[in-house]
N, C-alpha and C positions, 0 to 999 in steps of 0.2 A: 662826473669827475669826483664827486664827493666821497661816493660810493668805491668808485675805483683808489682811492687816494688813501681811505680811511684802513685803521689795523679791521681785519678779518676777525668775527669771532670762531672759536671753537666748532666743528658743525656743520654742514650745507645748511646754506639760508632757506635751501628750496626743500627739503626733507620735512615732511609731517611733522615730525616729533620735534623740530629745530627753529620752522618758521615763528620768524622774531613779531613780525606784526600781522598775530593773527585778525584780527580785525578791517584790514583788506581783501581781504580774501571775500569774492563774489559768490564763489559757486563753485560745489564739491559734487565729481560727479565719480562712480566707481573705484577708475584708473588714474584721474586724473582732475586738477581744476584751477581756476581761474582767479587770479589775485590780481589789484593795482601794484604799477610798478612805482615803490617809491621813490626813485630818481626817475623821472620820468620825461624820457624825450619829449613829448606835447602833451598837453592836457589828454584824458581818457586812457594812457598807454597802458594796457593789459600784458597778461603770463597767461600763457597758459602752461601749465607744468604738470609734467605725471609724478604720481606721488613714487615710482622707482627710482631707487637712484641711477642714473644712467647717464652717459654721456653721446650716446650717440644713436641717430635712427632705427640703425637695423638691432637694436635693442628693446624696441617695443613691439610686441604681438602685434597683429592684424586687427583685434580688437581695441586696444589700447591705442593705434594709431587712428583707427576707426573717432574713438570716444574723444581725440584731439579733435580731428575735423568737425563733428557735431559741437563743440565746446566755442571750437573758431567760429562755425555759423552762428550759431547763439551771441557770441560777443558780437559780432558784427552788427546781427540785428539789432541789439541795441546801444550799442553805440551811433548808426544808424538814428535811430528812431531818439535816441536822448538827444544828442551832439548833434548831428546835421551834419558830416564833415564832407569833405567834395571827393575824398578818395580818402586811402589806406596805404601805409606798408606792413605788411605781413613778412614775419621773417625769421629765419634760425639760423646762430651763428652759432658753430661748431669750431670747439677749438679755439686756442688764444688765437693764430694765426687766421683764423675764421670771423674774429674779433666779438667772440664769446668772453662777458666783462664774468659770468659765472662760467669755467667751461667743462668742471665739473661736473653737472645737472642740465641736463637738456631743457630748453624752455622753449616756448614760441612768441615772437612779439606781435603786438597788435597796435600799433599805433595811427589815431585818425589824424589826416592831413586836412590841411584846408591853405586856398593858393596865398599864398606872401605869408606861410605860418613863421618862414623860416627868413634869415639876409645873410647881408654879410655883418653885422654885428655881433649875432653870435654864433656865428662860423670866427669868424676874426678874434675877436674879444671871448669866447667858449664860454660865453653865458644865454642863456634860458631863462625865459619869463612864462613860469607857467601862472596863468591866471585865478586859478581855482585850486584851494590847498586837496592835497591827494585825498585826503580822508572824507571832503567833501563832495567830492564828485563820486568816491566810491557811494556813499550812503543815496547818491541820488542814485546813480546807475543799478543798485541792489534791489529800487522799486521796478526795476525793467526787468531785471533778472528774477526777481521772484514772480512776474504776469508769464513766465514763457514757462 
C-alpha cells in the first residue's frame, strides 16, 4: 500500500537506467534480472524483470522468455535452500485490471509461503509484518546467488 499510495517518480522504476534501489538487485542476467521487492508481500519476495520496457508477454522473444524461466529456477533454488518455505506463489499480473501495482513494465513475482504466513489481521487490518528488513535478506540471499 505504501508503494501504491505514494506520488510516483519520473521514470519506470523497473528500467535499468531509473531503478531507484540499485542495491537489491540479486542478479543480472543478459535480458533480464532479479531484484528484492521493496514492499514486499512476505519476507524473500523477488522480481524478476527484463530489462525491456514492455508491458506485456507476447513482447519478449523466445529467448528473453527463456532467460525468465532460467532466472525463476535460480530464485527458487535459493530461496529454497536459504528460506525453507513450504510452497510458492509465482505470478504476473498484467494490467491494472490484472492488479499489476506497476503495469507499465512486465515483472514476475516470486514470493515464498509458509502455512499461517498470512490471517485475518492482515487481510482485515492490510498490514504485514515482515520479519527481516529487505536489504537484509537481499545481502544474505546474494551469498546463494553468487554459489549458482
Amino acid at each position: 500500500m505504501e508503494y501504491l499510495k505514494s506520488e510516483k517518480p519520473d521514470g519506470c522504476i523497473f528500467c535499468r537506467e531509473s531503478i531507484r534501489d540499485k542495491e537489491l538487485v540479486l542478479c543480472e542476467g543478459k535480458s533480464c534480472y532479479v531484484i528484492m521487492n521493496k514492499y514486499p508481500y512476505n519476507s524473500g519476495h523477488l522480481l524478476i524483470v527484463p530489462y525491456k520496457h514492455i508491458n506485456t508477454l507476447e513482447a519478449l522473444s523466445m529467448e528473453e522468455k527463456m532467460e525468465m524461466m532460467e532466472l525463476l529456477d535460480q530464485s527458487v533454488r535459493c530461496l529454497r535452500e536459504m528460506m525453507h518455505p513450504e510452497g510458492f506463489n509465482i505470478g504476473i499480473n498484467i494490467g491494472k485490471a490484472g492488479g499489476a501495482g506497476v503495469d507499465d513494465h512486465l515483472h514476475l513475482h516470486i514470493v515464498p509461503r509458509w502455512t499461517g504466513d498470512t490471517n485475518f489481521a492482515s487481510v482485515v487490518g492490510e498490514v504485514r509484518v515482515i520479519p527481516e528488513d529487505v536489504k537484509e535478506t537481499r545481502n544474505t540471499l546474494l551469498l546463494f546467488f553468487d554459489k549458482k
